[in-house]
mmCIF file as gemmi writes it, N, C-alpha and C atoms, coordinates in Angstrom:
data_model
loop_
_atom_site.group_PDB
_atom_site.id
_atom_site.type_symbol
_atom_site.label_atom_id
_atom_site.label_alt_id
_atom_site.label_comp_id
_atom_site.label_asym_id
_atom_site.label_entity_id
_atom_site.label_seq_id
_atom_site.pdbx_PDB_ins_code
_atom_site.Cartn_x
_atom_site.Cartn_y
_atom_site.Cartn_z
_atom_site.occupancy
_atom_site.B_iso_or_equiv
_atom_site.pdbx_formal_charge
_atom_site.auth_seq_id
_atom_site.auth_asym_id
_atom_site.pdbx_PDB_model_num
ATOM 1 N N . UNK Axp A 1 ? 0.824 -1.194 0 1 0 ? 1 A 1
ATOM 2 C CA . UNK Axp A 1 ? 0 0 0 1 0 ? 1 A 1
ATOM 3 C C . UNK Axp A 1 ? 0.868 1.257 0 1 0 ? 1 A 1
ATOM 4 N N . UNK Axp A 2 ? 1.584 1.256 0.814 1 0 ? 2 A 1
ATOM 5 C CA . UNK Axp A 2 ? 2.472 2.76 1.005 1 0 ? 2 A 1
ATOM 6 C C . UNK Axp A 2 ? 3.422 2.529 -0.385 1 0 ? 2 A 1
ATOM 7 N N . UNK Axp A 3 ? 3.908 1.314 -0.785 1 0 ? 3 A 1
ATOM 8 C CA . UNK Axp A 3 ? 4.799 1.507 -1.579 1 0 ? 3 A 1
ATOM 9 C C . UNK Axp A 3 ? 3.923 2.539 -2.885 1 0 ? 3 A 1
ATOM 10 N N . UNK Axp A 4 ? 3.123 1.744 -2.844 1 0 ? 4 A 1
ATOM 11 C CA . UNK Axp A 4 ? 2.281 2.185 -4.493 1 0 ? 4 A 1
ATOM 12 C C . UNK Axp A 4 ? 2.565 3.554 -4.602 1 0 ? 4 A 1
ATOM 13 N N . UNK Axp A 5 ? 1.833 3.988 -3.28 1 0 ? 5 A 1
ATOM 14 C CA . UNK Axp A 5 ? 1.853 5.728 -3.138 1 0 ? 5 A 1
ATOM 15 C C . UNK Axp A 5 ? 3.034 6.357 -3.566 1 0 ? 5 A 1
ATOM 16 N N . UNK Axp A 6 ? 4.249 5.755 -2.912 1 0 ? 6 A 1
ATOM 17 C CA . UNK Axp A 6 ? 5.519 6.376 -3.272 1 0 ? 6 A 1
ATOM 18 C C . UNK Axp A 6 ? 6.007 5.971 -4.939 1 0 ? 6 A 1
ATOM 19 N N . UNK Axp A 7 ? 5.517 4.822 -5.396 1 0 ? 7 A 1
ATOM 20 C CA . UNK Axp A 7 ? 5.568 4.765 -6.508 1 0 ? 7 A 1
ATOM 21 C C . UNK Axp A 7 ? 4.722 5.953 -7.189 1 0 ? 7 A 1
ATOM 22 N N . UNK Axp A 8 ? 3.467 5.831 -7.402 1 0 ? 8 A 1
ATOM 23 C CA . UNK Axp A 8 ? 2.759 6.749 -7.813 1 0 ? 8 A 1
ATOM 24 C C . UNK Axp A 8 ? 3.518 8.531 -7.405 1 0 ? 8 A 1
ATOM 25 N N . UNK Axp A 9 ? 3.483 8.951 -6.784 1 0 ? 9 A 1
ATOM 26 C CA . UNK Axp A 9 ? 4.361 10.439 -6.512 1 0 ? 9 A 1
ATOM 27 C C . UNK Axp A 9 ? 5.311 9.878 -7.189 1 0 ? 9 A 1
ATOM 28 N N . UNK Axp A 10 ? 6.327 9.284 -7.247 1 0 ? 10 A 1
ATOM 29 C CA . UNK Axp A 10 ? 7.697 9.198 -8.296 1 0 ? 10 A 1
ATOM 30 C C . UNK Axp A 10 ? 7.138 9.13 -9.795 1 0 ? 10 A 1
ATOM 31 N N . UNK Axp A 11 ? 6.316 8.672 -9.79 1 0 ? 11 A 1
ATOM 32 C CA . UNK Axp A 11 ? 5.932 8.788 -11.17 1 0 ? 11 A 1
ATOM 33 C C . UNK Axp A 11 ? 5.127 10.321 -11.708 1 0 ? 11 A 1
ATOM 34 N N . UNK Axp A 12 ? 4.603 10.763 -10.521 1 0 ? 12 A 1
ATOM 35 C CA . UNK Axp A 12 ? 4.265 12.073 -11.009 1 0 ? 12 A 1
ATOM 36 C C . UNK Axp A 12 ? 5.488 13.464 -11.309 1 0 ? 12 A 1
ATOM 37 N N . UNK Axp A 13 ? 6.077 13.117 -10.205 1 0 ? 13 A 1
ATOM 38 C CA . UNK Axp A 13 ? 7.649 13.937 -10.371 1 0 ? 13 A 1
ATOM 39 C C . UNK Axp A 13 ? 8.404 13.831 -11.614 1 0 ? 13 A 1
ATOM 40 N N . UNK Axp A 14 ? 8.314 12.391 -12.036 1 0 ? 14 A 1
ATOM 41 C CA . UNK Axp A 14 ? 8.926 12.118 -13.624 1 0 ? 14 A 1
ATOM 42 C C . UNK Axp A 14 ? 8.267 12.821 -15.043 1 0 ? 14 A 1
ATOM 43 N N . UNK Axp A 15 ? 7.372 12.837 -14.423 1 0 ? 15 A 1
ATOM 44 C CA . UNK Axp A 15 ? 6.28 12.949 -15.498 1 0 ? 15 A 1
ATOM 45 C C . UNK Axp A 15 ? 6.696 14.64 -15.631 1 0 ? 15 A 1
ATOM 46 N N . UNK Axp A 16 ? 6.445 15.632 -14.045 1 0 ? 16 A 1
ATOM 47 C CA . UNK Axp A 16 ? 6.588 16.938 -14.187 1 0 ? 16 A 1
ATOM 48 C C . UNK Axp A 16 ? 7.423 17.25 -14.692 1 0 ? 16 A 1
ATOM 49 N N . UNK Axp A 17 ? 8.661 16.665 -14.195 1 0 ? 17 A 1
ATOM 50 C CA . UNK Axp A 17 ? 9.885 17.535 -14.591 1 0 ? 17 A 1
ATOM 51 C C . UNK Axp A 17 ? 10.248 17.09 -16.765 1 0 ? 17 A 1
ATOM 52 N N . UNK Axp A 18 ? 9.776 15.691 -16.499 1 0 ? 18 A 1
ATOM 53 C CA . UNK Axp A 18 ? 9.698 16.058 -18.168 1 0 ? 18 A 1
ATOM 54 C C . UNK Axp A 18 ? 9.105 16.582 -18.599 1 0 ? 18 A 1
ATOM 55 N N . UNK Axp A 19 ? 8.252 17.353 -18.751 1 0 ? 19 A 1
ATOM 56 C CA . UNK Axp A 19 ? 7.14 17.911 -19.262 1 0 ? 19 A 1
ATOM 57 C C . UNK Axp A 19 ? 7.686 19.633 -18.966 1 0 ? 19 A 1
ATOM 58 N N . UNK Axp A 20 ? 8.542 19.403 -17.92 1 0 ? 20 A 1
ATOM 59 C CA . UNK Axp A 20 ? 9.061 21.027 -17.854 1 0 ? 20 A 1
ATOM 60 C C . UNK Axp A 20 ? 10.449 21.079 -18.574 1 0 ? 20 A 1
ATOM 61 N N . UNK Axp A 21 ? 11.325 19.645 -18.701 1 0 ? 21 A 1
ATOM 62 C CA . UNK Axp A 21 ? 12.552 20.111 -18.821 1 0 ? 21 A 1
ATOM 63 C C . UNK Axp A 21 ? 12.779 19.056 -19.848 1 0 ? 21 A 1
ATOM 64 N N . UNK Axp A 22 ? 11.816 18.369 -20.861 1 0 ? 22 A 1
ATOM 65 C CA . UNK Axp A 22 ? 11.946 17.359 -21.291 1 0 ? 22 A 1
ATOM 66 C C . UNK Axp A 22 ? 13.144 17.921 -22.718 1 0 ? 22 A 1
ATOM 67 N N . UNK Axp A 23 ? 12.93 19.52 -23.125 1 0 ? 23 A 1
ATOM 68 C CA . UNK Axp A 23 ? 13.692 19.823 -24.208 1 0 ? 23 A 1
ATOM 69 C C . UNK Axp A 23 ? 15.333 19.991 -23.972 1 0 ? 23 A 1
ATOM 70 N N . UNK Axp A 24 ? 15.214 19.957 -22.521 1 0 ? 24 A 1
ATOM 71 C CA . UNK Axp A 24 ? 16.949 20.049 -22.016 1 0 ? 24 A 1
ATOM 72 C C . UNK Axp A 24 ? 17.206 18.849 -22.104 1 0 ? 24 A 1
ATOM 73 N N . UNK Axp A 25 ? 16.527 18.156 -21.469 1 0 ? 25 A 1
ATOM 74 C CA . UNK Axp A 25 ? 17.193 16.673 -21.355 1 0 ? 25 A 1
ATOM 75 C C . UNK Axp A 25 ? 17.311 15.816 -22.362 1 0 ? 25 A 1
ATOM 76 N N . UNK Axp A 26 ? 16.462 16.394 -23.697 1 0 ? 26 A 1
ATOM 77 C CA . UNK Axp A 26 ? 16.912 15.658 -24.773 1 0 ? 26 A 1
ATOM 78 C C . UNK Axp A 26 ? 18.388 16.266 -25.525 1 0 ? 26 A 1
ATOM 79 N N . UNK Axp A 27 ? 18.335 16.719 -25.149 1 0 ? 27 A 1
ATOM 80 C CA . UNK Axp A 27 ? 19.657 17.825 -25.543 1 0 ? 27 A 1
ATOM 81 C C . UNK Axp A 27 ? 20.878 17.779 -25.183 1 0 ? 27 A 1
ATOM 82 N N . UNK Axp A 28 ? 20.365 17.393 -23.642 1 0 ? 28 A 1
ATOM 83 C CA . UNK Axp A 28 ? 22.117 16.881 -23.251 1 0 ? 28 A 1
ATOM 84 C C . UNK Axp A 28 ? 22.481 15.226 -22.812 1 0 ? 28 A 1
ATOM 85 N N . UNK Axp A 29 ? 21.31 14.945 -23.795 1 0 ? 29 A 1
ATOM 86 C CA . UNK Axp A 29 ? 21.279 13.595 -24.258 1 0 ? 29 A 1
ATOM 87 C C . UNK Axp A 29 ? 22.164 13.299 -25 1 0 ? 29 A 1
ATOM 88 N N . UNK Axp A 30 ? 21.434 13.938 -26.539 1 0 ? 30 A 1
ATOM 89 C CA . UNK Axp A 30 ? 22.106 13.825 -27.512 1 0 ? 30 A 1
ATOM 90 C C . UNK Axp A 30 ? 23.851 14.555 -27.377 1 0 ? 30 A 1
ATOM 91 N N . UNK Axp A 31 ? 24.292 15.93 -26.67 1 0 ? 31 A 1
ATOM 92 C CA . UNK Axp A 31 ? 25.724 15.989 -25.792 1 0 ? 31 A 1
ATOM 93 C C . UNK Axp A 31 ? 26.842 15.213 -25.727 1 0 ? 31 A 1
ATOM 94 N N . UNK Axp A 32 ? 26.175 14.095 -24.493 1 0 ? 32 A 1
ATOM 95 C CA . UNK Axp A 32 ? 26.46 12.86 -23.832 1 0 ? 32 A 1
ATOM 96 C C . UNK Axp A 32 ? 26.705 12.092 -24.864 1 0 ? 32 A 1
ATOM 97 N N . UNK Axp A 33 ? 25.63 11.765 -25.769 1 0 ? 33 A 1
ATOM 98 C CA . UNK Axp A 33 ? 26.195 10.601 -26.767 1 0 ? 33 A 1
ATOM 99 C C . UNK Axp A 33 ? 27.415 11.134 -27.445 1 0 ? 33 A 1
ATOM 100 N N . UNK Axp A 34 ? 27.408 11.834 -28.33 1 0 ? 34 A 1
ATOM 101 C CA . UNK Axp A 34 ? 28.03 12.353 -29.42 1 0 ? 34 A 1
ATOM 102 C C . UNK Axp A 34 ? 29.751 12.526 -28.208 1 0 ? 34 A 1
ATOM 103 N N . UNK Axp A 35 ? 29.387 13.102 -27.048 1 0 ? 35 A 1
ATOM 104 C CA . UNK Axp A 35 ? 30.98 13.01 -26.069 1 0 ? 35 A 1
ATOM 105 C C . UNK Axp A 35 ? 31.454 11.286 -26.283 1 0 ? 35 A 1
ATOM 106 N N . UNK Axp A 36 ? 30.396 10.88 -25.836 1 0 ? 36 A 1
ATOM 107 C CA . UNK Axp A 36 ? 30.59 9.305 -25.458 1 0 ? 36 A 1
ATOM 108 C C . UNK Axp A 36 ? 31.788 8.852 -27.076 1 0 ? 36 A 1
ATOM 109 N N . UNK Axp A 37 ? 30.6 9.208 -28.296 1 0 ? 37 A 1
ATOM 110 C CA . UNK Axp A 37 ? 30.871 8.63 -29.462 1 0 ? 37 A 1
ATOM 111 C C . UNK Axp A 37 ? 33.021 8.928 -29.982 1 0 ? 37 A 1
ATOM 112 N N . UNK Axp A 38 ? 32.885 10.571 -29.673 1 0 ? 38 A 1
ATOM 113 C CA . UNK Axp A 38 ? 34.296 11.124 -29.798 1 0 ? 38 A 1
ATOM 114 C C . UNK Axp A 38 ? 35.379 10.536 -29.024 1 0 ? 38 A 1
ATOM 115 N N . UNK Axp A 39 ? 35.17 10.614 -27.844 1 0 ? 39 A 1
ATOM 116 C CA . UNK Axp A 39 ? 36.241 9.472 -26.479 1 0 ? 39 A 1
ATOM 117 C C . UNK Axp A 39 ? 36.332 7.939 -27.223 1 0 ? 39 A 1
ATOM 118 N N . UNK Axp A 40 ? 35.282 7.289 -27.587 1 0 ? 40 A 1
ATOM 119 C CA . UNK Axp A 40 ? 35.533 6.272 -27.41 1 0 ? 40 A 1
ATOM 120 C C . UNK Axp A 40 ? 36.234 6.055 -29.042 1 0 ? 40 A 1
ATOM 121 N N . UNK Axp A 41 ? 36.286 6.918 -30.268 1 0 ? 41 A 1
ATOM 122 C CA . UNK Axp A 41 ? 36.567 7.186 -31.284 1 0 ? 41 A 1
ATOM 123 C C . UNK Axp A 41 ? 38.37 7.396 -30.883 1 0 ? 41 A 1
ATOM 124 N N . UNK Axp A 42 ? 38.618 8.409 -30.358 1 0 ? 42 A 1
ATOM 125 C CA . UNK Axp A 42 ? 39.969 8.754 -30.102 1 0 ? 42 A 1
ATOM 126 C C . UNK Axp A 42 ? 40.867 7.648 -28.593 1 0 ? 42 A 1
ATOM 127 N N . UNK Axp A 43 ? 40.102 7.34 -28.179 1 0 ? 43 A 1
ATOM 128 C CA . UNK Axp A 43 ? 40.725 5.926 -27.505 1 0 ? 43 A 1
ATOM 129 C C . UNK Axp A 43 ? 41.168 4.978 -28.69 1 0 ? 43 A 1
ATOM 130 N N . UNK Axp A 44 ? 39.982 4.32 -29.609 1 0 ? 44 A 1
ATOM 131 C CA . UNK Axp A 44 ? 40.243 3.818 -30.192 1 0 ? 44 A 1
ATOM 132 C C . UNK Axp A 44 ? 41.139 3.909 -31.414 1 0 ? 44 A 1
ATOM 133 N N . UNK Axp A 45 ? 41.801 5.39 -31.8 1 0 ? 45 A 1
ATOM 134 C CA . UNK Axp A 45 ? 42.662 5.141 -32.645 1 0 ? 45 A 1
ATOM 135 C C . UNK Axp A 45 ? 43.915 5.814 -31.89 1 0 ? 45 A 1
ATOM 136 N N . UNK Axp A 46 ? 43.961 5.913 -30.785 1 0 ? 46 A 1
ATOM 137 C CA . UNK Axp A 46 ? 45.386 6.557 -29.927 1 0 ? 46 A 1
ATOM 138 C C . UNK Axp A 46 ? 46.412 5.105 -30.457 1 0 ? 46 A 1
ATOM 139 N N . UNK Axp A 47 ? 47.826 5.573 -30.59 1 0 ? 47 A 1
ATOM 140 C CA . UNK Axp A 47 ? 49.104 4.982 -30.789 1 0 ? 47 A 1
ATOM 141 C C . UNK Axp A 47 ? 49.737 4.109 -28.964 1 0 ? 47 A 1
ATOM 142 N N . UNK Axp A 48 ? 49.671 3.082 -29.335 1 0 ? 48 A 1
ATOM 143 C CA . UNK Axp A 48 ? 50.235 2.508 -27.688 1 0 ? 48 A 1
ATOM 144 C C . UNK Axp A 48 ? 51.474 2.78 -27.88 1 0 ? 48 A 1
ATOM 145 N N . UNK Axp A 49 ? 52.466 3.006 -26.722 1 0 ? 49 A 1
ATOM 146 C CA . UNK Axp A 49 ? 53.218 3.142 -26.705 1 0 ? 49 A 1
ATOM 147 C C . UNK Axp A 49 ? 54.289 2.055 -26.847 1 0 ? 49 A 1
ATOM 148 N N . UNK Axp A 50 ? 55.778 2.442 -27.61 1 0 ? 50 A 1
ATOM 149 C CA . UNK Axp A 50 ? 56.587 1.794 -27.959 1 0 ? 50 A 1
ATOM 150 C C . UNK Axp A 50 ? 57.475 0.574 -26.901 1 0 ? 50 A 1
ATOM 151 N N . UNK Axp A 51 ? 57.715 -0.059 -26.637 1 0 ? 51 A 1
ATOM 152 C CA . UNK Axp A 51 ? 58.656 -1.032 -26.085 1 0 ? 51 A 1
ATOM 153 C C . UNK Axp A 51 ? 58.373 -1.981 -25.259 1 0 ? 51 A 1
């Protein structure tokens, strides 16, 4: 019983803040990936070192 409740309020909080901030957070979504994509791009072609 109590859980539901606290479920239910977490789900309303999710709901608000996307609905207020859903255009940021897609935004530094897409950020995040494209960082993610570059790091893991320049890891992958860095030179190991010699010896």
């Amino acid at each position: 019983m109590v859980s539901g409740i606290y479920e239910l309020i977490g789900r309303i909080v999710v709901r608000l803040a996307w609905l207020r901030f859903g255009r940021q957070i897609k935004i530094a979504g897409g950020v995040f990936a494209v960082l993610a994509f570059a790091i893991g791009y320049l890891l992958s072609r860095r030179q190991p070192p010699e010896g």
